[in-house]
VEXNU-296410 format. One line per field, with one value per residue (C-alpha): residue number from 1; residue in three letters; chain; x, y, z. Coordinates in nm, 4 decimals, decimal comma. Layout:
N
num	c(NUM  ...)
residu	c(ALA  ...)
chaine	c(A  ...)
xx	c(X  ...)
yy	c(Y  ...)
zz	c(Z  ...)
This chain:
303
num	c(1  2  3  4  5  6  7  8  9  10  11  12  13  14  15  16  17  18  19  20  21  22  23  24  25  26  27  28  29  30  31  32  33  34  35  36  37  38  39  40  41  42  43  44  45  46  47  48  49  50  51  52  53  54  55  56  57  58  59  60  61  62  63  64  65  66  67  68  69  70  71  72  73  74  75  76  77  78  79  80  81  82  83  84  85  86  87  88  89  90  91  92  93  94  95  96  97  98  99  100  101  102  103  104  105  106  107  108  109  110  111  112  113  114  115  116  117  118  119  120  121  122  123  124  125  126  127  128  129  130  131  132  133  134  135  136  137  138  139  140  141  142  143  144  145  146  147  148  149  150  151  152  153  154  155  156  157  158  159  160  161  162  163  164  165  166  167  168  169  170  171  172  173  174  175  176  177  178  179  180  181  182  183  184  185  186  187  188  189  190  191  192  193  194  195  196  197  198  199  200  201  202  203  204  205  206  207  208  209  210  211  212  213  214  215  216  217  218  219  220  221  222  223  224  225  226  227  228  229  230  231  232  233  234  235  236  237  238  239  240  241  242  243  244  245  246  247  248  249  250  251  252  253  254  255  256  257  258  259  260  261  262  263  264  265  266  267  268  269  270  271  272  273  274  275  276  277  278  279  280  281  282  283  284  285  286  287  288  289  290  291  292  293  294  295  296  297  298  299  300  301  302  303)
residu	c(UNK  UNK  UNK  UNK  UNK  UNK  UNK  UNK  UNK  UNK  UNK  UNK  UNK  UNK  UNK  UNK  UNK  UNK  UNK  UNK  UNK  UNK  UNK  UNK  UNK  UNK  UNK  UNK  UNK  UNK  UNK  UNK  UNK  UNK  UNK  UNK  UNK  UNK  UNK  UNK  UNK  UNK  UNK  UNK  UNK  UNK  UNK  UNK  UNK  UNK  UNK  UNK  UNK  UNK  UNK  UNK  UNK  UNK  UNK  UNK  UNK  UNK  UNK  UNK  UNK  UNK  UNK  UNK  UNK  UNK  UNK  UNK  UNK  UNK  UNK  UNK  UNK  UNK  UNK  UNK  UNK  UNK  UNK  UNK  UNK  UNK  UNK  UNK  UNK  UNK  UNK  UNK  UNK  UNK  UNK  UNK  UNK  UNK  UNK  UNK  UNK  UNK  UNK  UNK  UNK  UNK  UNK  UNK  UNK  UNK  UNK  UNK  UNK  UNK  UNK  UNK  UNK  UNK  UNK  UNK  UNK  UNK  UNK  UNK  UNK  UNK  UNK  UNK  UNK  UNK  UNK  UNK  UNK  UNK  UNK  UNK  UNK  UNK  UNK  UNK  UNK  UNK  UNK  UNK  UNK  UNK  UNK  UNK  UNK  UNK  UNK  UNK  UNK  UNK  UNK  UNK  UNK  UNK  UNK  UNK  UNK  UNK  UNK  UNK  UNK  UNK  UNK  UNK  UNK  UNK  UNK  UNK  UNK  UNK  UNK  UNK  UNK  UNK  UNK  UNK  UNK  UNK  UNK  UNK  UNK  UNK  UNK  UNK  UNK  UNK  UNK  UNK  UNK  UNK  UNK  UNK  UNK  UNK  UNK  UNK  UNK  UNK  UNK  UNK  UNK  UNK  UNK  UNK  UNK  UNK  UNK  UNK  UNK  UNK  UNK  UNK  UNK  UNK  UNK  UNK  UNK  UNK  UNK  UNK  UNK  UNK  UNK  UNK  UNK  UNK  UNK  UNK  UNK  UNK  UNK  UNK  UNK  UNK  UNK  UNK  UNK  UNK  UNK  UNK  UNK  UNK  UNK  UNK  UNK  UNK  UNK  UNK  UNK  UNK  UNK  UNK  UNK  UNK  UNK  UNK  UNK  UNK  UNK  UNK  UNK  UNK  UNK  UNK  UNK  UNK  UNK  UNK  UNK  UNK  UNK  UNK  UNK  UNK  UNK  UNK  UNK  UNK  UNK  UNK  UNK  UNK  UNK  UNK  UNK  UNK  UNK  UNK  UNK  UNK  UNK  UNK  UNK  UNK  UNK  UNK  UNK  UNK  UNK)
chaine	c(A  A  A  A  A  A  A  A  A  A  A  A  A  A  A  A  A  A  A  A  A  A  A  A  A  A  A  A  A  A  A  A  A  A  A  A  A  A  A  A  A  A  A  A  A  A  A  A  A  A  A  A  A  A  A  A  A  A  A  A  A  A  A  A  A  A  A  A  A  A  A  A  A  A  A  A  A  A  A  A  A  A  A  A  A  A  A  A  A  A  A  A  A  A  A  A  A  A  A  A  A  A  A  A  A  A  A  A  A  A  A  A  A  A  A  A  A  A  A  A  A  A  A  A  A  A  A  A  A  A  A  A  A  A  A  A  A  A  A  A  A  A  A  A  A  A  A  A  A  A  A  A  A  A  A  A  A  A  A  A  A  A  A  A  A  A  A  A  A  A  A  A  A  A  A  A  A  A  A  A  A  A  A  A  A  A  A  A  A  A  A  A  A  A  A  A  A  A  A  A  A  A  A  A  A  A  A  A  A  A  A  A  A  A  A  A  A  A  A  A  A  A  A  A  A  A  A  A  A  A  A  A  A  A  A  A  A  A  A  A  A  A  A  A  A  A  A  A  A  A  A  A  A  A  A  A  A  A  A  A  A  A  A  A  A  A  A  A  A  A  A  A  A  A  A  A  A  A  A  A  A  A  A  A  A  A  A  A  A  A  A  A  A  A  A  A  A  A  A  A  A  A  A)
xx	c(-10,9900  -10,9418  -11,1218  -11,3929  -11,4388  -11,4010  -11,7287  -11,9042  -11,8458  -11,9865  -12,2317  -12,3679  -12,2891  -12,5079  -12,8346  -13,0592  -13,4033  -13,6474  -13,9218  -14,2213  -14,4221  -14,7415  -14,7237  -14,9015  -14,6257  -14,3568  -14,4875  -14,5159  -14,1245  -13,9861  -14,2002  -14,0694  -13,7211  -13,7019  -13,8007  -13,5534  -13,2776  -13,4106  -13,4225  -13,0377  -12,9021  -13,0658  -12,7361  -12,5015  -12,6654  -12,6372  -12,3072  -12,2460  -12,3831  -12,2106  -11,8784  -12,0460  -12,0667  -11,8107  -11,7442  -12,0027  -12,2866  -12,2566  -12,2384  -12,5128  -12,7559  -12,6083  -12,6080  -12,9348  -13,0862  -13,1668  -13,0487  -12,9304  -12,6972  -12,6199  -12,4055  -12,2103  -11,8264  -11,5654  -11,3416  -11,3392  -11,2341  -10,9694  -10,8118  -10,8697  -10,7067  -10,4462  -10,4143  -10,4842  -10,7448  -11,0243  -10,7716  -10,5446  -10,2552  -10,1219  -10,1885  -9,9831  -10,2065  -10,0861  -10,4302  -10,3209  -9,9989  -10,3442  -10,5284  -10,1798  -10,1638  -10,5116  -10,4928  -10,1707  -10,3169  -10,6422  -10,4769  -10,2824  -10,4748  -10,7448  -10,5304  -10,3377  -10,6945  -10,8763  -10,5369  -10,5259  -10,8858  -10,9308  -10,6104  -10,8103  -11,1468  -11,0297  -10,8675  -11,1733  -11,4563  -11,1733  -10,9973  -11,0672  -10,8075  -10,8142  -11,0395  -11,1560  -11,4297  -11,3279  -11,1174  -11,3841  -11,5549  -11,2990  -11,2482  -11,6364  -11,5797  -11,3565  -11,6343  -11,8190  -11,5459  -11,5303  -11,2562  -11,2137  -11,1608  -10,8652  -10,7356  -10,5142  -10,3363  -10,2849  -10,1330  -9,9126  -9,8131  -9,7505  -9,5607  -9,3489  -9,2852  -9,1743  -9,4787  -9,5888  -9,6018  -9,5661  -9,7752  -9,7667  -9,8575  -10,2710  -10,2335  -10,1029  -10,3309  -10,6495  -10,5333  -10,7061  -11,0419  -11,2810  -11,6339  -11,4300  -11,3290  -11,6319  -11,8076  -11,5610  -11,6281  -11,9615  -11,9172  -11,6718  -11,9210  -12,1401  -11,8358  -11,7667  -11,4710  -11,4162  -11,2265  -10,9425  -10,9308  -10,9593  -10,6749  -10,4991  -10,5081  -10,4636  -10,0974  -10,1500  -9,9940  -10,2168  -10,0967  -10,1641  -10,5276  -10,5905  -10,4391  -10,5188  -10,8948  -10,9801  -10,8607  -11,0286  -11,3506  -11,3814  -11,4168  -11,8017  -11,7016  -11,4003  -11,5395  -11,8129  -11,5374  -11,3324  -11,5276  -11,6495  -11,3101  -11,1494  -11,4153  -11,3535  -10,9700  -11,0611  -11,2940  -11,1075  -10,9939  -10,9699  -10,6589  -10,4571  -10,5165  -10,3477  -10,0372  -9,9788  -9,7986  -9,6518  -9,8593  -9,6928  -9,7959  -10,1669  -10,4338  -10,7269  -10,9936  -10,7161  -10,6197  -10,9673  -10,9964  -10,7339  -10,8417  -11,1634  -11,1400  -11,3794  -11,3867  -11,5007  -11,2762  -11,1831  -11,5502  -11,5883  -11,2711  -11,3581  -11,6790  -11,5000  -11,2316  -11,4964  -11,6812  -11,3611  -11,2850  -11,6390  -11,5242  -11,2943  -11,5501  -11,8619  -11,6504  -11,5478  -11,9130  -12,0228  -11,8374  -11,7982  -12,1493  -12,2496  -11,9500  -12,0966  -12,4749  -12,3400  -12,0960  -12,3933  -12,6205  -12,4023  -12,2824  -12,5796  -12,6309  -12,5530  -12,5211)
yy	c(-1,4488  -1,7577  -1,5879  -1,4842  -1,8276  -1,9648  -1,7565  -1,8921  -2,2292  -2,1682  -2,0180  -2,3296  -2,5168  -2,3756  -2,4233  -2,6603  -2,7746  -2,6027  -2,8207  -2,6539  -2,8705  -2,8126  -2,7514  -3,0965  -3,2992  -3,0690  -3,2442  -3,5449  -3,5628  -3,4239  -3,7001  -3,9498  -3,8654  -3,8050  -4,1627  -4,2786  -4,0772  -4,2413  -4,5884  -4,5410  -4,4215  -4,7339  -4,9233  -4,6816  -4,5939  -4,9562  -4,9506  -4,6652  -4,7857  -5,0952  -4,9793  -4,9105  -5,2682  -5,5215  -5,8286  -6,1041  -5,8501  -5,8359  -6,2253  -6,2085  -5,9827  -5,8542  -5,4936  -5,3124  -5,0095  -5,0177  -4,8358  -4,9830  -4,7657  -4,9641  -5,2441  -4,9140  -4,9044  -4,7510  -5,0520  -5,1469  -4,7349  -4,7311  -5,0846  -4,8868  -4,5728  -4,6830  -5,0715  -5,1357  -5,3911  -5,4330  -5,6615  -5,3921  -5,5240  -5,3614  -5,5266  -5,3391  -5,3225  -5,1520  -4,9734  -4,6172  -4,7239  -4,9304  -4,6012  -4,4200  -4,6635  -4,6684  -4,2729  -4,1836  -4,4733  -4,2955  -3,9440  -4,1136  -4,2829  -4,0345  -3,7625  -3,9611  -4,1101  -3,7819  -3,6396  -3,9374  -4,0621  -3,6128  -3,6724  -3,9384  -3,7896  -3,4915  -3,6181  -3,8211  -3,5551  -3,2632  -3,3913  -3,6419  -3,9009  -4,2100  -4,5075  -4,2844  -4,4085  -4,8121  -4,6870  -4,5211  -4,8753  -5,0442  -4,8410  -4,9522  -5,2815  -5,3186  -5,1599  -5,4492  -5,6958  -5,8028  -5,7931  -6,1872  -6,2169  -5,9865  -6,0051  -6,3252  -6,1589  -5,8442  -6,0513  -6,1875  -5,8541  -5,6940  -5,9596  -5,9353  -5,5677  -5,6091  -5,4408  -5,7260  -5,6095  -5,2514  -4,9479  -4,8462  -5,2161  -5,1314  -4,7501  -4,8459  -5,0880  -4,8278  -4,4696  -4,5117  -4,5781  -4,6007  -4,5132  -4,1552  -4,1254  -4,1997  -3,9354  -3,7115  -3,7047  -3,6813  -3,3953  -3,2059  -3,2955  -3,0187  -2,7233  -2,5635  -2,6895  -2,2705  -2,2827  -2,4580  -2,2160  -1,9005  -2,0896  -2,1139  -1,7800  -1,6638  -1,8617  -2,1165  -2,4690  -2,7933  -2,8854  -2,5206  -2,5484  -2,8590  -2,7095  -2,3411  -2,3291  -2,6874  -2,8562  -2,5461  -2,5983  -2,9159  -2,8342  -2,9820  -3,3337  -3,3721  -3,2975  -3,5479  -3,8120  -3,7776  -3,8453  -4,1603  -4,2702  -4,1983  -4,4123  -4,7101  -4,6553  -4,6489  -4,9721  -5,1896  -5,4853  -5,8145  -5,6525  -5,5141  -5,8349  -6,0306  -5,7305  -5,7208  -5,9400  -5,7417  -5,6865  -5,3244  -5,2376  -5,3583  -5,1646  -5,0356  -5,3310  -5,5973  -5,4703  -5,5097  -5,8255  -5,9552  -5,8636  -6,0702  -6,4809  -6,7057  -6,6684  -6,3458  -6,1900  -5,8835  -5,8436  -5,5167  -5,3921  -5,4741  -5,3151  -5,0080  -4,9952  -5,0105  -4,6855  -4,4724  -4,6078  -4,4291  -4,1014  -3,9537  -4,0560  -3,9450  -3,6237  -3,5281  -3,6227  -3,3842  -3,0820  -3,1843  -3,2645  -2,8662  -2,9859  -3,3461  -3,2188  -2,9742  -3,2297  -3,4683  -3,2305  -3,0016  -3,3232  -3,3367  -2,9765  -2,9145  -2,5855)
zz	c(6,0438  6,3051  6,5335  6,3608  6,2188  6,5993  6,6648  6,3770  6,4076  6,7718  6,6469  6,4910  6,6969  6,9245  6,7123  6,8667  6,7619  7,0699  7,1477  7,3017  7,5919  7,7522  8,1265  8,1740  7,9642  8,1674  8,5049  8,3752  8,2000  8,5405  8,7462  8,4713  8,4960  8,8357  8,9063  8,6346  8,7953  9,1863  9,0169  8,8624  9,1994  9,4060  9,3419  9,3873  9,7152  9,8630  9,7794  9,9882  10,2527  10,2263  10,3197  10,6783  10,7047  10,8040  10,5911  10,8179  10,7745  10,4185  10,3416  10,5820  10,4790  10,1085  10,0102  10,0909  10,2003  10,4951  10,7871  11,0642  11,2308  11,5495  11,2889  11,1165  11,1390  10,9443  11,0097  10,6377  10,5686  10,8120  10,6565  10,3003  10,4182  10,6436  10,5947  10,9647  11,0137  11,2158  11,4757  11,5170  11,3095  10,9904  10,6844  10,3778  10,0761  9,7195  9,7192  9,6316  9,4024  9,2230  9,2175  9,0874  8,8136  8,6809  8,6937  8,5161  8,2622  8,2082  8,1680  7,8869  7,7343  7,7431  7,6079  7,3136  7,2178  7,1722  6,9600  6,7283  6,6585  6,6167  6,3682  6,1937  6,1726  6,0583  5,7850  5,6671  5,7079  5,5515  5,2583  4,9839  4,8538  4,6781  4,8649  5,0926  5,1424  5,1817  5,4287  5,6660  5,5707  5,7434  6,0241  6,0866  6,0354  6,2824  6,5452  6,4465  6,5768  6,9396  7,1746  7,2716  6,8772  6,8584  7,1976  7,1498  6,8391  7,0025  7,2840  7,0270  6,8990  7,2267  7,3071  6,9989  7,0676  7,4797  7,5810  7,8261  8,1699  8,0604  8,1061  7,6979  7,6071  7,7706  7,6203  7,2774  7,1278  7,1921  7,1060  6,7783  6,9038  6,6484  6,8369  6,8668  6,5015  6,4186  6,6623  6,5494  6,2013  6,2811  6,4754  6,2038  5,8696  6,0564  6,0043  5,6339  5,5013  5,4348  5,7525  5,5960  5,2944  5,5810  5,7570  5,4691  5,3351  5,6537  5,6327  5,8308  5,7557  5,7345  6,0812  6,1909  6,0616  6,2894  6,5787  6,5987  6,4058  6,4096  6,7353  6,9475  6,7798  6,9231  7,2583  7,3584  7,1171  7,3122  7,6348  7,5861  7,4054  7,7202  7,9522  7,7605  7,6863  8,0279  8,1860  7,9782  8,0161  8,4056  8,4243  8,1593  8,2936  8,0697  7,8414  8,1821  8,3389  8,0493  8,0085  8,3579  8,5818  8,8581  9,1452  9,1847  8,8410  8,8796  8,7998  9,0073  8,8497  8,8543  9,2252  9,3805  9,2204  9,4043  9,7405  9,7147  9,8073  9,8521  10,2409  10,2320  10,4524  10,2475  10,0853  10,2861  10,1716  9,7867  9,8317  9,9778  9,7385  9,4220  9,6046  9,6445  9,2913  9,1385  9,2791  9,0018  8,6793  8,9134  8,9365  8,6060  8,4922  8,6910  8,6096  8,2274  8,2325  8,0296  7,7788  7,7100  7,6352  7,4104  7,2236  7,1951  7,0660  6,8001  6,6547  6,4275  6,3900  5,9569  5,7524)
């Protein structure tokens, strides 16, 4: 019975709306998007190249593209990769423990977000119970309220708790993240609640419903959540930078902030560092990429 209602919950949630185009409007969406793709990748590309140049060029002549191969060096990679700078001496940077940190936080906080705001949304689109529906109110409300308004009492509050200068005190505070629960529930209001009655009769426990018929389900939403939620986990920087106060515990953001003065003389490093820093979310875009269209898409899919 799980399986079978596995493969028809797949089933619709593979139903999508085909829209039929004329070869004309074909060429002209491809030349469209094509340009929009070129026009996205301009800054990314001067970035790149960038890193080729040393930290007088750049002041000098800014990040461009053009191509001027005789003023390339890989000075600023070799200081990134080995901390030896373009002098010859060894400068020790906390580059990679940076990267470390801002990793195992992502994972985390990635992982615990998806399970809890899934938790949540589950429990709204599944069940009903008293205020329901003030609840899910709320829960939107507080989407509505910006950070710099509740930052200073949940600096308060973490404070209360020890979290200051502690990896849990940035994970904590965002593990129920409300754009999720509230893409979840979307996502779930398009499966019959007859799974939980198959699941039941079947003799599974609520908790065994969520995790064996439920939680599988979910695949494409939390595929395309992830990848959403990992890269803001990855670029936050205004809560770590008020947790944190150990250098060794920085993360990747708060790291390559510090290695930029108003001299200049580490702006080629900086600009390295942010490139090697796009790597991981450019790579788990890529190969989630099938997961987040179909996430996106099934989401709105009823019946």
């Amino acid at each position: 019975m799980i399986s079978h209602a596995r493969k028809e919950s797949k089933s619709i949630a593979k139903r999508k709306s085909k829209l039929q185009y004329s070869p004309t409007a074909r060429v002209l969406l491809i030349l469209f998007f094509t340009a929009l793709a070129v026009l996205i990748c301009i800054p990314f590309f001067a970035i790149v190249l960038g890193t080729f140049k040393g930290g007088p060029e750049l002041w000098r002549s800014g990040l461009n593209l053009r191509l001027e191969f005789e003023k390339w060096s890989l000075l600023s990679w070799r200081y990134l990769l080995t901390g030896i700078s373009d002098t010859g001496e060894y400068l020790a940077h906390d580059y990679f423990l940076w990267f470390q940190n801002s990793t195992v936080i992502t994972v985390t906080q990635t992982v615990l977000t998806l399970f809890v705001s899934a938790w949540v949304a589950y429990g709204f689109t599944m069940y009903e119970f008293r205020l329901k529906g003030l609840l899910f109110l709320c829960v939107l409300v507080v989407m509505m309220i910006p950070f710099e308004i509740l930052m200073l009492p949940m600096y308060v509050q973490a404070n209360t708790m020890g979290l200051l200068d502690n990896m849990w005190g940035i994970i904590l505070p965002f593990i129920a993240s409300v754009a999720a629960i509230f893409f979840f529930r979307q996502y779930l209001s398009g499966l019959p609640k007859d799974l939980l009655d198959a699941g039941r009769v079947d003799g599974c426990t609520e908790y065994g419903i969520f995790l064996r018929i439920i939680l599988p389900i979910m695949g494409p939403a939390m595929s395309s959540m992830a990848v959403l939620v990992g890269m803001g986990a990855w670029n936050n920087l205004l809560w770590p930078m008020l947790v944190l106060t150990s250098m060794k515990k920085y993360t990747l953001p708060i790291g390559l902030n510090t290695l930029f003065t108003p001299y200049g003389n580490n702006y080629d490093l900086m600009i390295t560092g942010a490139c090697f820093a796009i790597l991981p979310i450019l790579l788990l875009y890529i190969f989630a990429q099938r997961f987040i269209i179909e996430g996106m898409t099934a989401g709105s899919i009823k019946g």
